[in-house]
C-alpha positions in Angstrom: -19.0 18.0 42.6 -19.3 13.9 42.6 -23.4 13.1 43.4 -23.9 9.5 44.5 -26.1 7.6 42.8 -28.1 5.3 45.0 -30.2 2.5 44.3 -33.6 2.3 44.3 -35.9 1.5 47.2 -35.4 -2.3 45.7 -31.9 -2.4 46.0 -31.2 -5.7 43.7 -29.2 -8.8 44.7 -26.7 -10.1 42.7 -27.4 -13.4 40.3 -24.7 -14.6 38.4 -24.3 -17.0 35.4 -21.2 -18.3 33.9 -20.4 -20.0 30.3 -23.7 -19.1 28.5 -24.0 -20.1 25.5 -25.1 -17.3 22.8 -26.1 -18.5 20.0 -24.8 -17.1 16.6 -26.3 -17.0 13.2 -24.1 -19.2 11.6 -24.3 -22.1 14.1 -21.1 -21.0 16.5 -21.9 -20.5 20.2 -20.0 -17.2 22.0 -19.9 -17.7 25.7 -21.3 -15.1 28.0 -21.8 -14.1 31.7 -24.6 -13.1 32.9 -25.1 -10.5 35.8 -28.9 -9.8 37.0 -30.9 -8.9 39.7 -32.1 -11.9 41.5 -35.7 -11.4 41.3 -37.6 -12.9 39.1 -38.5 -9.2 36.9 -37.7 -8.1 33.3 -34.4 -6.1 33.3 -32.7 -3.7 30.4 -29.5 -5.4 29.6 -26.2 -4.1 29.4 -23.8 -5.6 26.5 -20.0 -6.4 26.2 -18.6 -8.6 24.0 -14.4 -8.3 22.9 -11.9 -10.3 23.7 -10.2 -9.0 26.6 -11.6 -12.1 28.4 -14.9 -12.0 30.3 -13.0 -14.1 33.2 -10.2 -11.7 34.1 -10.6 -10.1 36.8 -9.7 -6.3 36.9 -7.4 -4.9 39.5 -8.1 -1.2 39.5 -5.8 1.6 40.2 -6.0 2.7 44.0 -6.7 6.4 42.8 -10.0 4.9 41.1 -13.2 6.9 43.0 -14.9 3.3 42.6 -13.7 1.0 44.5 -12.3 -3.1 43.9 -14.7 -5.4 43.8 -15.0 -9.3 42.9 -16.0 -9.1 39.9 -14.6 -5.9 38.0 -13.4 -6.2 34.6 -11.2 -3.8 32.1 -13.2 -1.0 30.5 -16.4 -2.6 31.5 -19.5 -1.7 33.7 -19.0 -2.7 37.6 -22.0 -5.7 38.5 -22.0 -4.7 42.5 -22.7 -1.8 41.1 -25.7 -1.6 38.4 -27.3 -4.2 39.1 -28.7 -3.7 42.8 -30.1 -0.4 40.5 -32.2 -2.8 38.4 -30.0 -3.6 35.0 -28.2 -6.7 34.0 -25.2 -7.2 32.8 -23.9 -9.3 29.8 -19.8 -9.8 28.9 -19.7 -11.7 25.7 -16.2 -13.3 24.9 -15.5 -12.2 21.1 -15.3 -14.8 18.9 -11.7 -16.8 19.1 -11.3 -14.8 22.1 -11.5 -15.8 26.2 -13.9 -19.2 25.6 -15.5 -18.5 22.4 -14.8 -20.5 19.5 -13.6 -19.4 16.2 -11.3 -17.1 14.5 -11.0 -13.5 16.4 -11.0 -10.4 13.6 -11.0 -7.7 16.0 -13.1 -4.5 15.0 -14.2 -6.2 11.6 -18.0 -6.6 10.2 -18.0 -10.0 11.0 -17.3 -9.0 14.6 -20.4 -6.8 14.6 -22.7 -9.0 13.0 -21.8 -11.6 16.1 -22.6 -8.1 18.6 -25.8 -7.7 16.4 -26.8 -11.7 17.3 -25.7 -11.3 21.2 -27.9 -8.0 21.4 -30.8 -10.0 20.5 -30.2 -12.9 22.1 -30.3 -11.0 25.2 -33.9 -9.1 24.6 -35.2 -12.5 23.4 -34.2 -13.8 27.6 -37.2 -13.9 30.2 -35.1 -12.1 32.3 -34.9 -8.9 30.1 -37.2 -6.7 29.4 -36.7 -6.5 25.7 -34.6 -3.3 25.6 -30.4 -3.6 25.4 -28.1 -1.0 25.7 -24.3 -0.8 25.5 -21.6 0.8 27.5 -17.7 0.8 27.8 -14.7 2.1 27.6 -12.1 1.9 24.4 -12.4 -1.5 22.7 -16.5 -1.7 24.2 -16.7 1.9 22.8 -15.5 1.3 19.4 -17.1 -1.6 18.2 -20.9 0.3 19.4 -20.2 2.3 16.1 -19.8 -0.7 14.1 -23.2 -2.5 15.2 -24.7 0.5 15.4 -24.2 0.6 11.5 -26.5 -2.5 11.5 -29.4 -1.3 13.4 -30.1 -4.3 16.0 -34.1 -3.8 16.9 -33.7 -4.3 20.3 -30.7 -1.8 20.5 -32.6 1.0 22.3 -29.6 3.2 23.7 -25.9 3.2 23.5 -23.1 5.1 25.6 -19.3 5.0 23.5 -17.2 6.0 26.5 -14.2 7.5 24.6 -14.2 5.1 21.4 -12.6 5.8 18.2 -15.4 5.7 15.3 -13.0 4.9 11.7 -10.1 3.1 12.4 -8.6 4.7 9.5 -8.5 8.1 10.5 -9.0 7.8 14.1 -6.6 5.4 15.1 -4.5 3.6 12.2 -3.5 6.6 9.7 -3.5 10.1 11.1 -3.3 12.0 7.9 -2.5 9.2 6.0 0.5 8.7 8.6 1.0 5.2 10.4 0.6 5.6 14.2 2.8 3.0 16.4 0.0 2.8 19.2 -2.2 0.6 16.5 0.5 -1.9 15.9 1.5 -2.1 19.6 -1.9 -2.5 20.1 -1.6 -5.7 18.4 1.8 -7.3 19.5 1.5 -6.3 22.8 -1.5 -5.9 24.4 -3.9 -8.3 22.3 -0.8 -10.6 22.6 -1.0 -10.5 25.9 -4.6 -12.4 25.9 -3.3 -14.6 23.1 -0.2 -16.1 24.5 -1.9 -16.0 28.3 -4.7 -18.3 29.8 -7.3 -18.3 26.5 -4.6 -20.1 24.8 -5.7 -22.9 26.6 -9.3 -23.1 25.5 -8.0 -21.4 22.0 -4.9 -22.2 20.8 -5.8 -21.2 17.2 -8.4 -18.4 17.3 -6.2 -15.8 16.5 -5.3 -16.7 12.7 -7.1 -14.2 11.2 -3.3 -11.8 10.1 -5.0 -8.5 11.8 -1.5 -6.8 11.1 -1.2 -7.2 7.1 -5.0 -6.1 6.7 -4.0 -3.0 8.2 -1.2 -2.5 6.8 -1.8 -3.6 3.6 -4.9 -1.7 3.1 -3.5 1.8 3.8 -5.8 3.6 1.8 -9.0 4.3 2.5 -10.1 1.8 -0.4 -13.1 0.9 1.4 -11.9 -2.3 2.9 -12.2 -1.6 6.1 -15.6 0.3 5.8 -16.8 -2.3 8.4 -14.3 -0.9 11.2 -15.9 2.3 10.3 -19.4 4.1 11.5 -21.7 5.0 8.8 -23.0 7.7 10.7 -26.4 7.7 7.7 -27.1 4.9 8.9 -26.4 5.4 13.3 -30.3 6.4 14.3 -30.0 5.1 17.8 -29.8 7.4 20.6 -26.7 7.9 22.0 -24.5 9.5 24.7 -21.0 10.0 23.1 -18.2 10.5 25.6 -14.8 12.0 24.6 -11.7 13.0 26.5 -9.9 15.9 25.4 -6.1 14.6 26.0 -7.6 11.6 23.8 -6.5 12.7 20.8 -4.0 10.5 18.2 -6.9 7.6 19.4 -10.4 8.2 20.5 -11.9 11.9 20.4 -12.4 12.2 17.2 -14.9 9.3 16.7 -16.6 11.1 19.8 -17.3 14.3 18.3 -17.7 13.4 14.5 -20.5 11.4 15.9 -22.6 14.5 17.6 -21.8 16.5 14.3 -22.6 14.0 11.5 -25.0 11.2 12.9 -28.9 10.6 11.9 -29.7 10.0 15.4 -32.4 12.6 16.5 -31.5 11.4 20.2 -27.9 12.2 20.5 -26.1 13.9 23.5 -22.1 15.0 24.0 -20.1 14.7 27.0 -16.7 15.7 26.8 -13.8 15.4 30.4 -10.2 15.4 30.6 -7.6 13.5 32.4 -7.2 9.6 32.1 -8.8 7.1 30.0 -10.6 5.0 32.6 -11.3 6.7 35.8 -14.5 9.4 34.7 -16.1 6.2 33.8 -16.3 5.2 37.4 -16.6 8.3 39.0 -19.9 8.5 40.9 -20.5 12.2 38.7 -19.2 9.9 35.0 -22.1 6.9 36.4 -24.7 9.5 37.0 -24.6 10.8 33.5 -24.9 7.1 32.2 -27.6 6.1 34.1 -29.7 8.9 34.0 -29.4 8.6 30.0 -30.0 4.4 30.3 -33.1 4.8 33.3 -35.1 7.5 30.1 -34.0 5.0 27.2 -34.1 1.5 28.3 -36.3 2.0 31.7 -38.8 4.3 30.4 -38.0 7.0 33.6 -38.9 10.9 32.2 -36.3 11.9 34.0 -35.7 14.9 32.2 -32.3 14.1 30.9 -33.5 14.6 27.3 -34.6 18.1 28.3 -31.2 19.3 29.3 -28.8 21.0 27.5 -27.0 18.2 24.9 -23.4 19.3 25.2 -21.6 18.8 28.9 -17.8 20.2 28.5 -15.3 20.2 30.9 -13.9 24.2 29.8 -9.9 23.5 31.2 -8.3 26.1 32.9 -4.6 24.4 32.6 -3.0 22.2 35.0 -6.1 20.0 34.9 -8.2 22.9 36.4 -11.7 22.4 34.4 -15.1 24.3 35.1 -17.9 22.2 33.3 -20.7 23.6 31.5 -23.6 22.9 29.5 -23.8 24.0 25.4 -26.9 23.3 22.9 -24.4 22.6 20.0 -21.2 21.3 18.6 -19.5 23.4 17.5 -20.3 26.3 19.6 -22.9 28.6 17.7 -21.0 31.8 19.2 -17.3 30.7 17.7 -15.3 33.4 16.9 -13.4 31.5 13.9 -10.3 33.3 14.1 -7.3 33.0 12.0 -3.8 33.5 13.5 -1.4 33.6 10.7 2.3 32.8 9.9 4.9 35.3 9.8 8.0 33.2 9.7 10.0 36.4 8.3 12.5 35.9 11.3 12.7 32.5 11.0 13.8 32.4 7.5 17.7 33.0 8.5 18.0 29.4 9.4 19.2 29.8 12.8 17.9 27.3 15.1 15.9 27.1 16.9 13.3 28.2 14.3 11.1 31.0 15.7 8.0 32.7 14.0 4.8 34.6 15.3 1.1 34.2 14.7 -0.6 37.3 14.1 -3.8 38.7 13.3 -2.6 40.2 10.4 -1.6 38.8 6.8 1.9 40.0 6.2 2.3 41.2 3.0 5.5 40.6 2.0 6.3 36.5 1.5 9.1 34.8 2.7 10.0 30.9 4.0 11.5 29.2 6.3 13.6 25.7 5.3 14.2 22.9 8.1 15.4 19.3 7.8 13.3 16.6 7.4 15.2 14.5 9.9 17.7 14.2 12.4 20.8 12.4 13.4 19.7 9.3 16.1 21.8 7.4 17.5 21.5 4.6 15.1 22.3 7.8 12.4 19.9 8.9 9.7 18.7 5.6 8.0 16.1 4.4 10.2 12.4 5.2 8.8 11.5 5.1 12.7 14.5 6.4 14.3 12.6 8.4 16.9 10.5 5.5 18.6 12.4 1.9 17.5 16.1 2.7 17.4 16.7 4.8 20.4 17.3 7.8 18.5 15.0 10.6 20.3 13.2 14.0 18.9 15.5 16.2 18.6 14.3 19.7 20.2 14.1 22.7 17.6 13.3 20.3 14.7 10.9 22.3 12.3 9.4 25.4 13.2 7.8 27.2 16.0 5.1 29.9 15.7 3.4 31.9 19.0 1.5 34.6 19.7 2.7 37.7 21.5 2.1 37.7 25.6 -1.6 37.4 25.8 -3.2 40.7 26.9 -6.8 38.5 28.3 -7.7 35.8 29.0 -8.7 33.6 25.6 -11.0 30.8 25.7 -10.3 28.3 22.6 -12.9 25.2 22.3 -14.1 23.2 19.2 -12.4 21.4 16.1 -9.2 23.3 15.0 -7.2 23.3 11.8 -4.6 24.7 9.7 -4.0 26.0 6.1 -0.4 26.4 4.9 2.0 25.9 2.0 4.7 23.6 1.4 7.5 22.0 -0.4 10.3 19.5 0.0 13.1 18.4 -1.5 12.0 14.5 -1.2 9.1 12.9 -3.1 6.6 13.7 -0.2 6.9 15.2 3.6 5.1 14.3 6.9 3.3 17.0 9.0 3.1 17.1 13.2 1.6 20.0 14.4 1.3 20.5 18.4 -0.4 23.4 20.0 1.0 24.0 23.5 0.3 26.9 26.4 3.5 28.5 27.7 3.4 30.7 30.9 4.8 34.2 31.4 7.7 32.4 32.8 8.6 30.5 29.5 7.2 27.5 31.5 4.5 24.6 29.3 1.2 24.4 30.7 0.9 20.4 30.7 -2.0 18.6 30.9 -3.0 15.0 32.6 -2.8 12.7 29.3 -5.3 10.1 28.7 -2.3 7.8 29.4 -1.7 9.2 32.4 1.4 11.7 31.1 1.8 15.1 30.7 0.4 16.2 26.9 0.2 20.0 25.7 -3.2 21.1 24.3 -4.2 19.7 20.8 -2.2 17.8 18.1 -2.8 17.2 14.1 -1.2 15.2 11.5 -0.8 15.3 7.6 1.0 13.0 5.2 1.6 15.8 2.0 0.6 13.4 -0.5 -2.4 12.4 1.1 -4.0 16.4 0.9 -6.3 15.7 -1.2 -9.9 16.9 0.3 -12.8 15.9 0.4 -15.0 18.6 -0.8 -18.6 17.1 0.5 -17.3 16.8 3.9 -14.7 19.9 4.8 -15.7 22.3 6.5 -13.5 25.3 7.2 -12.3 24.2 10.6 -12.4 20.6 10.2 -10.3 19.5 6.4 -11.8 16.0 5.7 -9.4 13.8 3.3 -10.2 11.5 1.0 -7.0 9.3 1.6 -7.6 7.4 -1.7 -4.6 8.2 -3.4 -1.1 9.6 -3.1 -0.7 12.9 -4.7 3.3 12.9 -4.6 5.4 16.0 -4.4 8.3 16.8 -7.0 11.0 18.8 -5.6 10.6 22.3 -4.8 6.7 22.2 -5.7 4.9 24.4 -3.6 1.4 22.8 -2.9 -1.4 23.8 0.3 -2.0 21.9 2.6 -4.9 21.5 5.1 -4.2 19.9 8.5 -7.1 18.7 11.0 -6.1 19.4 14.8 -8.2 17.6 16.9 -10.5 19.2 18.9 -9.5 20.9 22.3 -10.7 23.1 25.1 -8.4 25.5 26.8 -8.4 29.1 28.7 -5.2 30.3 27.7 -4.8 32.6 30.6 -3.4 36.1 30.3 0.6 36.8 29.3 0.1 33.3 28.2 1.3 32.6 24.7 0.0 30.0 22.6 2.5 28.0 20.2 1.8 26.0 17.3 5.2 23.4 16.8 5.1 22.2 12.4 7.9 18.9 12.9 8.8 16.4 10.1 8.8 14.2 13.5 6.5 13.3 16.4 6.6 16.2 19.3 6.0 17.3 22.6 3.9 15.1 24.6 4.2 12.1 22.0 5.1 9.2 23.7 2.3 7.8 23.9 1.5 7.8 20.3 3.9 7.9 18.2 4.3 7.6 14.5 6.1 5.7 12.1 7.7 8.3 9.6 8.7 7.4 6.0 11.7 6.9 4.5 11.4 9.6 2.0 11.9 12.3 4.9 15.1 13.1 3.9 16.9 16.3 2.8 14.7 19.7 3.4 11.5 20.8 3.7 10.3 24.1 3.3 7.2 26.7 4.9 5.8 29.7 2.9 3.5 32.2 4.5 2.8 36.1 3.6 2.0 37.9 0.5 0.5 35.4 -2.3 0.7 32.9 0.7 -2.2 32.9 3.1 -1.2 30.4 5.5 -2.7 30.5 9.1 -4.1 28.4 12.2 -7.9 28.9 12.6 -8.8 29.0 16.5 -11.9 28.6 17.5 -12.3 31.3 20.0 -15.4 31.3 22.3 -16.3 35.2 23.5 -16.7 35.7 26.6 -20.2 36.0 28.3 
């Protein structure tokens, strides 16, 4: 149920200046517009700054709950609307971006020490009332983390609305493996504000080679450590937003944060569906300002009182119930392990069928698949599923499901799986897709954060990049070290341990729930897909039963 949020008995009008000039540390100026109440008060501030381009105007979808308005911008907070509520609102052109000077490193510490210098250039205004807080969507989620890290003074509250939180793991190398969204990212829609009207006033502000520091850092060497929270050091209070079809880009960041933080002042808020329309639902603007009004307004509103968790439970089909939790992961977990029997799928017959069970078989056995398949460019391509037309072939790998579902089974939290492995190449990529079938043999699909059809929950591992790290896994959620490559030689058997991102679903009963292991992206992909090696060739293998305890761990929430 959507609850409009009105504004006050002072229902602000709009004052609006463009071009500011906000001064930086080292002498540059960013340029800024400023959104306030026309009033003469002290206002909290609300901060932007990216290079999307203050100036472009934001023509939203018609299925939006909020509706057009002059001044709307991508991923950003809505003027018309927060300010007549008392807040002002600052968008900050990144540097070498939209009018700002200099050379644009996008998600980079030198970006977030010029976020640090906006914030408190803005408290320091005599229209603000000292306090700053930050909101947005993807790109004005992200980069939160990163001055966050610094500790701004006059940062009081932030809200990362679906923003990825370590650009290694979340977003450049899922399990070590490189995800095509990152680099598309790059050509195509940063291009898009390089090549378009800021080239004008910027001709040169993009010479900064974003691509090779990427790609050329593909460990986690602690280069990029900049583009990645230090969550030690991430006291301020914060209302992190995630969206369960976001994974392959943003949950993660989302729910790392609420486990791992040092903020004493830290709430969750987890949806589904698309990646920018709860943000402007009058229910999505509710939670935000409630949180802002208690931290940068000084309102006891009793938001801090609540519950901390707010989950949308999903029912399928983009049914969701929400409800309220007071932790992450849910105290009341049943940790269950489903494991492989792949005894039936060891014949080689395609497709490759195996169960998950609740027990351990005790006899072993394996199951070999190949590591690629035949495009129609043939079998050379590293990336023959996504650049050279060749598509996934159906079948590849092997799929494991549970019987017909006898009730209903609620699974929500961080997810993983434990298996063994070998291959006859040097080293083997890992896709794992859990997916909700029907009675009828029919996939439960879900409303992607892209706006297609996705199945539940998806993981990734690189073999050679296993290697854990022991401070930080916990039993549902492997943490890797990605600091070296830990190469296979042919016909080792060696465990591996694959983080699923986290999910919600109520697999309904005579349901069955299926867990795909590919060599190649899989169902419900196409939005982020993966660049595979060119090692994956010849065979690799599964074991599971007997010596082998190989298994997905669900985390299975009773009922009440």
């Amino acid at each position: 149920m959507n609850v409009e949020v009105k504004p006050s008995q002072t229902a602000y009008k709009l004052k609006i200046e463009k071009d500011v000039d906000v001064p930086m540390r080292d002498g540059a100026r960013l340029k800024a517009d400023v959104f306030r109440p026309d009033d003469g008060g002290k206002f909290p501030a609300l901060l932007n700054l990216g290079p999307y381009q203050k100036d472009k105007l934001w023509v939203p979808p018609a299925a939006l709950e909020e509706k057009a308005s002059p001044h709307m911008n991508w991923e950003t907070v809505t003027p018309e609307w927060w300010v007549p509520r008392g807040y002002a609102a600052v968008r900050v052109d990144g540097r070498g971006s939209g009018k700002s000077p200099g050379q644009c490193e996008p998600w980079s510490l030198a970006e977030a020490i010029d976020f640090y210098d906006a914030i408190e250039w803005a408290a320091a205004q005599p229209w603000c009332n000292g306090k700053v807080g930050l909101s947005g969507i993807s790109y004005y989620a992200i980069n939160q983390w990163f001055v966050a890290n610094l500790q701004p003074p006059s940062l009081k509250a932030i809200i990362p609305w679906e923003g990825f939180a370590d650009i290694y793991r979340d977003a450049l190398f899922h399990g070590g493996i490189l995800s095509v969204f990152m680099t598309n990212w790059v050509t195509a829609h940063l291009m898009h504000h390089v090549m378009g009207r800021a080239a004008q006033l910027n001709p040169d502000g993009w010479q900064t080679n974003t691509m090779w520091h990427w790609l050329h850092h593909n460990l986690d060497s602690g280069v990029l450590r900049g583009s990645q929270a230090q969550w030690d050091k991430i006291t301020v209070p914060f209302l992190s937003v995630g969206n369960w079809t976001g994974f392959a880009l943003h949950l993660r960041g989302n729910t790392e944060a609420f486990m791992r933080s040092n903020s004493k002042h830290k709430k969750l808020r987890i949806h589904n569906g698309s990646h920018v329309h709860p943000f402007y639902t009058e229910e999505g603007k509710r939670d935000q300002i409630r949180f802002f009004d208690y931290w940068l307004k000084g309102i006891d509103n009793g938001v801090m009182d609540e519950p901390p968790v707010k989950l949308a439970i999903r029912k399928g089909k983009d049914e969701i119930e929400w409800r309220n939790e007071n932790e992450w992961p849910l105290a009341r977990t049943q940790w269950t392990k489903f494991y492989f029997d792949i005894a039936k799928a060891a014949d080689g017959k395609e497709p490759r069928l195996g169960t998950l069970t609740k027990e351990k078989s005790a006899k072993a056995s394996s199951c070999t698949y190949p590591s690629f398949n035949l495009g129609t460019m043939g079998s050379t391509s590293a990336a023959s599923s996504q650049v050279m037309g060749g598509g996934i072939k159906p079948g590849m790998g092997i799929a494991l499901s549970t019987p017909p579902l006898t009730e209903d089974v609620e699974v929500t939290g961080p997810l993983a799986a434990s298996f063994y492995v070998s291959s006859e190449s040097e080293d083997m990529d890992l896709f794992l897709t859990l997916r909700n079938f029907d009675a009828d043999g029919n996939e439960i699909m879900e409303t992607g954060q892209q706006g297609t059809p996705v199945p539940v929950a998806k993981g990734w591992l690189r073999a050679s990049h296993r290697e854990l790290d022991p401070d930080l896994t916990l039993p549902y959620r492997p943490y890797h070290k990605h600091t070296r490559r830990q190469f296979l030689k042919p016909g080792e058997i060696v465990k591996v341990d694959v983080e699923i991102w986290p999910t919600s679903m109520v697999f309904k009963k005579g349901h069955r729930i299926q867990l795909d292991v590919q060599p190649r992206d899989g169902a419900g992909s196409q939005s982020y897909l993966h660049y595979h090696a060119d090692y994956n060739t010849g065979t690799n293998t599964i074991y599971a039963g007997g010596a082998y305890e190989s298994y997905l761990l669900l985390p299975v929430v009773p009922k009440t």
